[in-house]
C-alpha positions in Angstrom: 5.6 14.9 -21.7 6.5 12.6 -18.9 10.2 11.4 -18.9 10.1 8.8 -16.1 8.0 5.9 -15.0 5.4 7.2 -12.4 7.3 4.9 -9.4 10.1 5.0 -7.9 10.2 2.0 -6.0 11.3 -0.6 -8.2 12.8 -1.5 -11.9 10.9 -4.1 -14.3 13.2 -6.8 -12.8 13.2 -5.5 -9.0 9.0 -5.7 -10.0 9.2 -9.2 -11.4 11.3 -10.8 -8.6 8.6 -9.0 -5.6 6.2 -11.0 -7.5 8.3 -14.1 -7.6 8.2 -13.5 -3.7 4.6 -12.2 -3.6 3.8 -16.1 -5.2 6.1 -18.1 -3.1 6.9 -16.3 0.2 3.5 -14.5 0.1 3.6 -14.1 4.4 7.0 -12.8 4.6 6.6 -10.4 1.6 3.6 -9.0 3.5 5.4 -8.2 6.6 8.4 -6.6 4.0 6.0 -4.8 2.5 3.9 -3.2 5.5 7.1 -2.5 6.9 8.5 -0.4 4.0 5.1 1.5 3.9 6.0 2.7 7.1 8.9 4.3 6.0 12.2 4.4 8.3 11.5 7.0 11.1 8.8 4.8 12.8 9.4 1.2 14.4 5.6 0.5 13.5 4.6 -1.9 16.6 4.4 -5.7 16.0 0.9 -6.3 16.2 -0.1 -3.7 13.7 1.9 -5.3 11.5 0.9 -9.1 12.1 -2.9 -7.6 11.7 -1.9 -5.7 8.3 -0.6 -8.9 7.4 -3.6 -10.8 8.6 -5.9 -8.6 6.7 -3.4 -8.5 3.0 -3.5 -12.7 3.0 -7.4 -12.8 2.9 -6.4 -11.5 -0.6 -6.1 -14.3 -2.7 -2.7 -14.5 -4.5 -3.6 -14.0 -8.0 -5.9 -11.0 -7.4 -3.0 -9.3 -5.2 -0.5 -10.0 -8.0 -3.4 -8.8 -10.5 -3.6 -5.5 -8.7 0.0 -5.0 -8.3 0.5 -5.6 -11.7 -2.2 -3.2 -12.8 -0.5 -0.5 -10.1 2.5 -1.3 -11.5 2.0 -1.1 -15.4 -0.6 1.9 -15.2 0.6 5.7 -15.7 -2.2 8.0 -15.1 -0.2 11.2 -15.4 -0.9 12.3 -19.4 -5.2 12.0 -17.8 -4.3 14.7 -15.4 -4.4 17.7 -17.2 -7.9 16.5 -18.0 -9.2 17.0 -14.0 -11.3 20.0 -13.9 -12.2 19.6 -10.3 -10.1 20.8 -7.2 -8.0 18.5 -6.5 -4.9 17.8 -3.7 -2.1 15.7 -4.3 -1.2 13.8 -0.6 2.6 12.7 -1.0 4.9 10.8 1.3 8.0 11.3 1.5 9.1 7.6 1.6 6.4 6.7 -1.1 6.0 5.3 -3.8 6.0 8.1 -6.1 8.8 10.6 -6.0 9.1 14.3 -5.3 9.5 15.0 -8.9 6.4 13.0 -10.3 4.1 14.4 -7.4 5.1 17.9 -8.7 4.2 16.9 -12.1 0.8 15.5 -11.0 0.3 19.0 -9.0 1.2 20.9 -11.7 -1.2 18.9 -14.7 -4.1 19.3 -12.3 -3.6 22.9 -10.8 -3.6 21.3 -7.6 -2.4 21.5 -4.1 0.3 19.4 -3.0 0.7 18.5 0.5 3.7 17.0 1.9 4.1 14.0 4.2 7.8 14.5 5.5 7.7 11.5 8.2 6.3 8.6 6.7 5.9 6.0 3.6 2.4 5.2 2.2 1.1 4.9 6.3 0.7 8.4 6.1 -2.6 9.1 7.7 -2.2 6.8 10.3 2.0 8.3 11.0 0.8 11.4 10.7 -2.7 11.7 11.5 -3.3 15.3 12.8 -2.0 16.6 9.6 -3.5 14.4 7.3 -6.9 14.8 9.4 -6.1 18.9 9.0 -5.3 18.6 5.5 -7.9 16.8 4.6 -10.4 18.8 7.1 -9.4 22.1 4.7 -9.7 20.4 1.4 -13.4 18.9 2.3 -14.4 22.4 4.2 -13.5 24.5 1.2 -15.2 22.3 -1.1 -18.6 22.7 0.9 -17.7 26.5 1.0 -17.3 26.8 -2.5 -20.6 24.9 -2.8 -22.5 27.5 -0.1 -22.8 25.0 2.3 -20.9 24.8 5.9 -20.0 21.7 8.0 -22.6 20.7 10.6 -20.5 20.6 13.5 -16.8 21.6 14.3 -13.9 19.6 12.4 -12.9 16.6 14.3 -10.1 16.9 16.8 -7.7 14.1 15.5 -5.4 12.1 17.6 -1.6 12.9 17.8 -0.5 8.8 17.0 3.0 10.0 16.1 4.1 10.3 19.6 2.9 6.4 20.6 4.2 4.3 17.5 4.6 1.2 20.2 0.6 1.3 20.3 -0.3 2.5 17.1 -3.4 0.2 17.1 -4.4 1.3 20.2 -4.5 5.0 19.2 -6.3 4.3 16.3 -9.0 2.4 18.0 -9.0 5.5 20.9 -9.4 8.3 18.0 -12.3 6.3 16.8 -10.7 5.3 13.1 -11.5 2.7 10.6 -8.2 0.7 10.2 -10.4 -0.9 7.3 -11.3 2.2 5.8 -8.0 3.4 5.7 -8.7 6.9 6.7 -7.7 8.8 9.5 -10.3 10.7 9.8 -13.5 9.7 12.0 -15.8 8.0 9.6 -18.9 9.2 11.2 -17.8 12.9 11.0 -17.0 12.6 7.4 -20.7 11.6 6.6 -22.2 14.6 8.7 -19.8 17.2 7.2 -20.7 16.6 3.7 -24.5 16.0 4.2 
């Protein structure tokens, strides 16, 4: 069923030399890597990236090489079909995954596939308001179709896309978890699902 590995990132070799690098220039594949998940349009703003980097190397090496490996070698696709709940498929233009195997996951789960046309795997923070919108939608009509209703108005997310030299900042003024990885306000979240 699927004719392609699920990433489009790197061959077996290109995969064996980043871990070559991952090993041996661990601090400099870091600051490769962040940048890359960025994705081209956005000159993401130093100290973002020295704290992403900060937070990757309290990893130790074996366990990040472990999990990369596991990422790597791992094809969830033929599960899919297997998802019987509503699902959305968030996909990043400069990604991991291509346009081609996103469609195939959307298809296989009969779900929605939102678009991220600006950034790499940074998304929700590159493009917050959409991602907070997007994911706003999915969570509201999941409490609709369970009869309940959000107890307060959806968050009004942060437009970080227009300040990329103070990323940080605007993440910390919108109220986000850089550690949780979200852009949505955590303690919203909580109340819209209880």
């Amino acid at each position: 069923m699927w004719t392609s590995s699920p990433y489009r990132f790197v061959s077996e070799m290109q995969f064996q030399q980043r871990v070559i690098k991952m090993r041996t220039r661990r601090l400099s594949y870091h600051r490769d890597v962040i940048r890359e998940f960025f994705g081209p349009e956005v000159a993401a703003d130093e100290g973002l990236i020295n704290w992403m980097t900060y937070e990757c190397m309290k990893t130790p090496t074996n366990a990040h090489v472990a999990i990369w490996d596991e990422v790597y070698h791992s094809d969830y696709r033929p599960m899919m079909a297997t998802v019987r709940v509503p699902s959305s498929v968030f996909w990043a233009k400069y990604g991991n995954i291509s346009a081609e195997v996103a469609e195939q996951m959307r298809l296989a789960m009969n779900a929605k596939l939102v678009r991220f046309d600006h950034s790499g795997h940074m998304f929700p923070w590159l493009e917050a308001e959409k991602f907070n919108h997007e994911l706003a939608s999915f969570a509201g009509g999941l409490l609709g179709r369970a009869g309940l209703r959000s107890r307060q108005a959806p968050c009004q997310p942060r437009q970080m896309r227009q300040c990329p030299g103070d990323l940080f900042g605007a993440m910390r003024r919108a109220h986000l978890s850089p550690d949780a990885g979200l852009a949505l306000g955590h303690d919203r979240v909580g109340e819209a699902i209880a």
